[in-house]
N, C-alpha and C positions, 0 to 999 in steps of 0.2 A: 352803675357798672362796677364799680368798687366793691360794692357790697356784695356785689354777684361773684366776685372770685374770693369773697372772702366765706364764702359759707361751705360747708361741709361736702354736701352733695358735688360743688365744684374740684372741693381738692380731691375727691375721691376717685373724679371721671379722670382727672390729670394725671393720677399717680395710677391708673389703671391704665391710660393711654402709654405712659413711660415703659409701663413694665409690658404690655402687646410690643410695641417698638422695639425692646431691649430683645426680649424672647426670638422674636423674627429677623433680629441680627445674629444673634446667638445660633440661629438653626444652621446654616453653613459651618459652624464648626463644631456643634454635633456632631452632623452626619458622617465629621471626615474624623471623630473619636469614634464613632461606631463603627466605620469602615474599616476592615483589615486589610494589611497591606503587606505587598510580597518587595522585597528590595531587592534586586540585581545589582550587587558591590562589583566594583572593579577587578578585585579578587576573585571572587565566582567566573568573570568572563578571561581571565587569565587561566583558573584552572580549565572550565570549559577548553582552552588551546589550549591545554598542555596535552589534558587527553588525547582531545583529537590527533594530534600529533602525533603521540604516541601511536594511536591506532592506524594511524594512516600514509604517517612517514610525512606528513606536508600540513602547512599551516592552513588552517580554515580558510574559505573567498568571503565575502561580505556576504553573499546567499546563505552558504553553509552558516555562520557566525549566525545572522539571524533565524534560520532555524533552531541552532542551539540553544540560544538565549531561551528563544519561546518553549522547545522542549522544557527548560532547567524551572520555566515560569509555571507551566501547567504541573510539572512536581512537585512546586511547592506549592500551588494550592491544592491539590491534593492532598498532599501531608498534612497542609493544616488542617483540609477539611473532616480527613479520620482522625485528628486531633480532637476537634471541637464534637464528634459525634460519639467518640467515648470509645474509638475501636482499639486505641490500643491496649485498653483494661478487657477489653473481650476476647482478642486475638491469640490463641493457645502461643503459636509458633512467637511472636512477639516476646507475650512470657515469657516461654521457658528460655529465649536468647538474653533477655534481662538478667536471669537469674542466674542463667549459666556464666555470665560474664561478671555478677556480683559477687558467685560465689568463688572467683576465680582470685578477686580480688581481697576479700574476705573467709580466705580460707581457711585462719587462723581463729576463726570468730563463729558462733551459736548463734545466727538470726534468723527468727521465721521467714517467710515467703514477702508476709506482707513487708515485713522492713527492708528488705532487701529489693524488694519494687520501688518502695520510697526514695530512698538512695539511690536508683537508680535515674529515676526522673529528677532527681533536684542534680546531679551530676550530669542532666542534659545525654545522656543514654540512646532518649526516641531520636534526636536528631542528629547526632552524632555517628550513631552506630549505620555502615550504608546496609547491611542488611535488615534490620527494625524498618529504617525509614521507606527501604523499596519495596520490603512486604506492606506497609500501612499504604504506600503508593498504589499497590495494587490490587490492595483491598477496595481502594474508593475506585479504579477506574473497574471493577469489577460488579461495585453496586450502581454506577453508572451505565454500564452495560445488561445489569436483569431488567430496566427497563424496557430494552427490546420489544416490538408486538410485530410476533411473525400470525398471518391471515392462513394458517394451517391449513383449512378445508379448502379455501380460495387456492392454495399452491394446490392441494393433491387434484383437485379437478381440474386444474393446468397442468398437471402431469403427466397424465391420461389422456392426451390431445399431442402428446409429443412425436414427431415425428418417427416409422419404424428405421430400425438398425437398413442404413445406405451400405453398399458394396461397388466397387472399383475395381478397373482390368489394371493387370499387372501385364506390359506387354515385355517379351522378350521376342530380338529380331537380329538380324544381320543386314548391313547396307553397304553399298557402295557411293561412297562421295563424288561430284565433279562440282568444282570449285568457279564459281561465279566474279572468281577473282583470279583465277588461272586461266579463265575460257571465255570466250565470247559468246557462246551460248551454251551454258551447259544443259538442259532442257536437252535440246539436239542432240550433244552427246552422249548424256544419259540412255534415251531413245534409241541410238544406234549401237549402244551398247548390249543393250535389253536385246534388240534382236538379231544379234550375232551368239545368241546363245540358246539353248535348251530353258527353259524357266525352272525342270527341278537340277538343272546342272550345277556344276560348282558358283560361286561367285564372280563375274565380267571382272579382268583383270586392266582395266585399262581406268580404274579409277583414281582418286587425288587422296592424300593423305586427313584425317577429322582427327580432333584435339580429343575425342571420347574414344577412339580406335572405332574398331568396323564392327564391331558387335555390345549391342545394349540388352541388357537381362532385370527385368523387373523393377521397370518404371513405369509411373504413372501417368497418366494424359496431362495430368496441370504440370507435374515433371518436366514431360516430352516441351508442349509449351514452351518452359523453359528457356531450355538447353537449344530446341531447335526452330522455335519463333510459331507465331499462330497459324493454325491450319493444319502444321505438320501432323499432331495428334487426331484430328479428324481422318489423316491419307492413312497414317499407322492402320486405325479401326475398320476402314473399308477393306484392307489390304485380304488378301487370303490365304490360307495359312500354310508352308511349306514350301511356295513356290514364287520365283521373284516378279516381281510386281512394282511399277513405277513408270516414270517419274515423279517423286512428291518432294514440290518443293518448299524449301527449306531458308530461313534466314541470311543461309551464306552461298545456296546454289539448288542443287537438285542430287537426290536421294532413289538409288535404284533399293529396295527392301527385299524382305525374306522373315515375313515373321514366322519364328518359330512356335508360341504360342501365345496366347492373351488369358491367360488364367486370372479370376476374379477373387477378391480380397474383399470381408468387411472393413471399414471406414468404424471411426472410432462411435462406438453406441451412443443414442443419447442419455443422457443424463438420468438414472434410478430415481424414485421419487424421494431413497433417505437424503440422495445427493442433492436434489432439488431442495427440501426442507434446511439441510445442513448450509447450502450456500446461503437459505433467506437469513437464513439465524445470525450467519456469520455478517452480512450485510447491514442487518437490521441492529447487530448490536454495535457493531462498527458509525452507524447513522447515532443512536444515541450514546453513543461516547461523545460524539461530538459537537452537538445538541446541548449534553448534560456540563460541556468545558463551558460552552459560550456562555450560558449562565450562572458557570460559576466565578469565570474572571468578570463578568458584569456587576460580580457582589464585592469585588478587590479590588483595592490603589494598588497601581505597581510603580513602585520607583525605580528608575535605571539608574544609576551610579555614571554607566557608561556612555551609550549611544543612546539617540534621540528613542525614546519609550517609540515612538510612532513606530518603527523603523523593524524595531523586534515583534509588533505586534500584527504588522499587517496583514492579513490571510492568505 
């Protein structure tokens, strides 16, 4: 047995087993040097309230605060991530803010574009500056958005299946009230009222005072609804037109009428087919932005400084 650990072959498989062992302990803190990491200081969620404050006259709630936080998280991966993909050596408008601001400072001075970019970046420029970093912002949630897949011919043969342009009465009328709360039966009264008169004669003077007054001009059935409880706009429709007509009751009693006419109205059109396409696009890239965040904070450590990380991140 002695001799069996003293041969070669044996230290070779040991000093092989050492270093698979080592390596496989070693992998957890690889992964967490490969991982990049967005930090939430103390300070960042101080400014976060100051702003807000600013904007809004009142300090954040724990809701608002954790929406903040996550807003200020998904910026900065963003930023990092047009960082890491070279946008902001691409981005014209980036540039010339670079340049514009170097040569502002170096105005005294003959340096090309390129050195003046260099200088820019080692002076910390891209992150610093909030308008560099809000265009590089929205540069990524921009390329996260051309993912989008709108099913184009699928919307326009659903467009073409839409229902036609609907129309609706506009009724205007004149009524007399009796109050269900002044009378014991107003039905009755109403009644007795209607035929102590001519029907195209003036309005029965013997009614109760309405919070809308005695004449309504150009409402709707779901309006009438309303204002005067279910059914009424059914009595309205039947009604005939110029001469009084009733009882139809009403929420708070019974209504002698007089419509003077029901003129019809289109109802708002449906939907164009650009408007039909324009909503999926706006839908569809709205869906992967949000799609394209989840996997990208899947690729980030985030440290909070402040409040429990769980807390900021929850959906």
């Amino acid at each position: 047995m002695t001799r069996l650990f003293r041969h070669p072959l044996a230290h070779f498989f040991a000093i092989g087993t050492a270093l698979l062992v080592a390596a496989e302990a070693a992998q957890p803190l690889v992964r967490a040097l490969d991982t990049p990491t967005v930090r939430v200081s103390t300070q960042d969620r101080e400014q976060l309230r100051r702003q807000w404050l600013s904007e809004t006259g009142a300090m954040p709630s724990a809701e608002e605060m954790r929406a903040l936080v996550r807003l200020h998280i998904d910026e900065a991966i963003l930023f990092e991530e047009a960082l890491r993909l070279g946008i902001a050596e691409q981005d014209t408008v980036v540039r010339d803010r670079l340049l514009k601001n170097m040569r502002f400072v170096h105005a005294d001075q003959r340096l090309d574009d390129a050195a003046l970019l260099r200088q820019a970046q080692a002076l910390g420029m891209l992150e610093r500056d909030p308008v560099v970093r809000r265009r590089l912002v929205q540069r990524m949630q921009h390329r996260l958005e051309s993912q989008a897949m709108v099913d184009a011919p699928a919307l326009a043969a659903s467009a073409t299946q839409l229902q036609p342009e609907r129309t609706s009465a506009l009724f205007h009328f004149e009524h007399v009230f009796f109050s269900s709360d002044l009378r014991a039966d107003p039905m009755r009264d109403a009644r007795q009222a209607l035929s102590g008169v001519q029907r195209s004669q003036p309005a029965p003077t013997q009614g109760d005072g309405f919070l809308l007054g005695p004449t309504v001009a150009g409402m709707r059935a779901d309006a009438l609804g309303q204002h005067f409880g279910p059914g009424f706009a059914s009595g309205i429709a039947a009604a005939p037109v110029g001469v009084w007509h009733g009882p139809i009751a009403s929420s708070f009693g019974a209504h002698l009428v007089r419509v003077t006419s029901a003129a019809t109205r289109p109802e708002a059109a449906p939907p164009t087919l650009r408007q039909v396409l324009l909503h999926a696009r706006q839908a569809a890239e709205k869906e992967a932005l949000r799609s394209g965040m989840e996997r990208l904070r899947a690729r980030y450590r985030i440290v909070d400084d402040g409040d429990a990380l769980e807390m900021a991140m929850q959906p």
